[in-house]
C-alpha positions as CSV (number, residue, x, y, z in Angstrom):
1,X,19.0,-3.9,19.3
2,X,18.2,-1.4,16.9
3,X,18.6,-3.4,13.9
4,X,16.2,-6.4,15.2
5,X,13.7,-3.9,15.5
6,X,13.9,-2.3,11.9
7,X,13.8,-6.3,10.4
8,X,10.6,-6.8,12.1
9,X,9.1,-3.7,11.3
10,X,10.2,-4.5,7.5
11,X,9.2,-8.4,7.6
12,X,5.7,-6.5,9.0
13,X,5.7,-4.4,6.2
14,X,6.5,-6.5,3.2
15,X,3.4,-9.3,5.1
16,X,1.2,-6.0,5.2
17,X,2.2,-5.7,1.1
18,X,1.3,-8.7,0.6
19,X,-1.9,-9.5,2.4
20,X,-3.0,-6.1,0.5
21,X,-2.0,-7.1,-2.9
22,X,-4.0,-10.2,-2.3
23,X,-7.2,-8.7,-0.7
24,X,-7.2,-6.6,-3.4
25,X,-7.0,-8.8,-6.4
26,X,-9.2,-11.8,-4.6
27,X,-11.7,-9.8,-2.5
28,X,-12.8,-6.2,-3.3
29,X,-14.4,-6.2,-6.7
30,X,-14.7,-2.8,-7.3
31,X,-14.2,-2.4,-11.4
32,X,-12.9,0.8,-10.0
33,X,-9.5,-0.8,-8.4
34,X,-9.1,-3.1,-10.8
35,X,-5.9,-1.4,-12.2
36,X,-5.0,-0.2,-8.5
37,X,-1.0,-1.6,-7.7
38,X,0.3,-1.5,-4.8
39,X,3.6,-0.9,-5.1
40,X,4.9,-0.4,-1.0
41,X,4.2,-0.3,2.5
42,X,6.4,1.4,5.2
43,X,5.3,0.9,8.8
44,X,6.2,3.4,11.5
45,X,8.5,2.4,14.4
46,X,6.1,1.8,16.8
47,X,3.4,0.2,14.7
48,X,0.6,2.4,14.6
49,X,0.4,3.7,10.8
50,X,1.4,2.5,8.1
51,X,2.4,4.6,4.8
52,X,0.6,2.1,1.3
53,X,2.3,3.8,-1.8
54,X,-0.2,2.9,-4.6
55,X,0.2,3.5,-8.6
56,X,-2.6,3.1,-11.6
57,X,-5.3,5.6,-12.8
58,X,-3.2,8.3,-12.9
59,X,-6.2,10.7,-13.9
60,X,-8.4,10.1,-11.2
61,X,-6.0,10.3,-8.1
62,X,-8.6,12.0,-6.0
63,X,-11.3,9.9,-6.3
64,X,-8.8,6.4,-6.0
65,X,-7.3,8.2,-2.5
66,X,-10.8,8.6,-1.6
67,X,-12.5,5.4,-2.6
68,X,-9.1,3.6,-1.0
69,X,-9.8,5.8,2.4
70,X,-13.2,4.5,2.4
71,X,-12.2,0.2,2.1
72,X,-9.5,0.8,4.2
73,X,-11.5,-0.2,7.3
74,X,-11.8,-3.6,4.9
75,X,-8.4,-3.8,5.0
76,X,-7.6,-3.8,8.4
77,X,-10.0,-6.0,9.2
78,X,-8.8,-8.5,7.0
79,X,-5.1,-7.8,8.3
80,X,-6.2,-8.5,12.0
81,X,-8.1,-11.9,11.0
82,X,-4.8,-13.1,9.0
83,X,-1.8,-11.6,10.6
84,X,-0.5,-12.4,14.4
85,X,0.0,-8.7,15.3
86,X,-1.7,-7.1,18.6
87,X,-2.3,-4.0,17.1
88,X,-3.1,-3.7,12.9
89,X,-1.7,-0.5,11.8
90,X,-3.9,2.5,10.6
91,X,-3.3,2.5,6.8
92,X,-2.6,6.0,5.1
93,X,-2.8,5.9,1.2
94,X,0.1,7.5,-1.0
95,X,-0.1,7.8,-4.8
96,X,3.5,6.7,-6.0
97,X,4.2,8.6,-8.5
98,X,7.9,7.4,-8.8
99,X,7.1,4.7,-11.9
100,X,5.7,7.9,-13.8
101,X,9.0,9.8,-13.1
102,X,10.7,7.2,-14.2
103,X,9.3,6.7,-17.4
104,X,9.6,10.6,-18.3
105,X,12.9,10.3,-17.4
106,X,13.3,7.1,-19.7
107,X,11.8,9.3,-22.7
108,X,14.5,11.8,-21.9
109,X,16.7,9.6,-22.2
110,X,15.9,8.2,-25.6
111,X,16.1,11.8,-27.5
């Protein structure tokens, strides 16, 4: 039983990632999240929030967090008009900051 339950809540999560990634490259024209990626989504158990790990513009973190808290009402409603879920998770932003890890650890590497 268990395991049905975490393969919806991932097929969920990789729909949410995708309907993102296309609202945000089609529909919000903000020059501002133009470089935005949004690299992951992780959905809680019971549906309710959902964790979107973001990457790009590394120096203006704040302001992108902000700016992404403030279209995220755009987001859902876009999610509830194109996916078949009662309830459309609330959407917490998270800068990923694993790809800049990774490439420090690449340079590291290289000396």
């Amino acid at each position: 039983m268990t395991l049905k339950t975490s393969y919806r809540i991932e097929r969920i999560s990789e729909t949410i990632l995708r309907e993102l990634v296309l609202v945000l490259k089609q529909k919000i024209k903000d020059p501002r999240l133009q470089n935005l990626v949004i690299t992951d989504v992780i959905v809680s158990r019971d549906l309710g929030n959902a964790k979107v790990f973001y990457n790009g513009m590394e120096h203006n973190k704040n302001s992108t967090l902000k700016l992404l808290n403030n279209v995220s009402g755009f987001f859902r409603t876009h999610l509830s008009k194109n996916l078949d879920l009662h309830h459309v998770p609330r959407l917490r932003f998270v800068y990923d900051s694993s790809l800049s890890a990774g490439l420090k650890i690449e340079q590291l590497l290289k000396r």
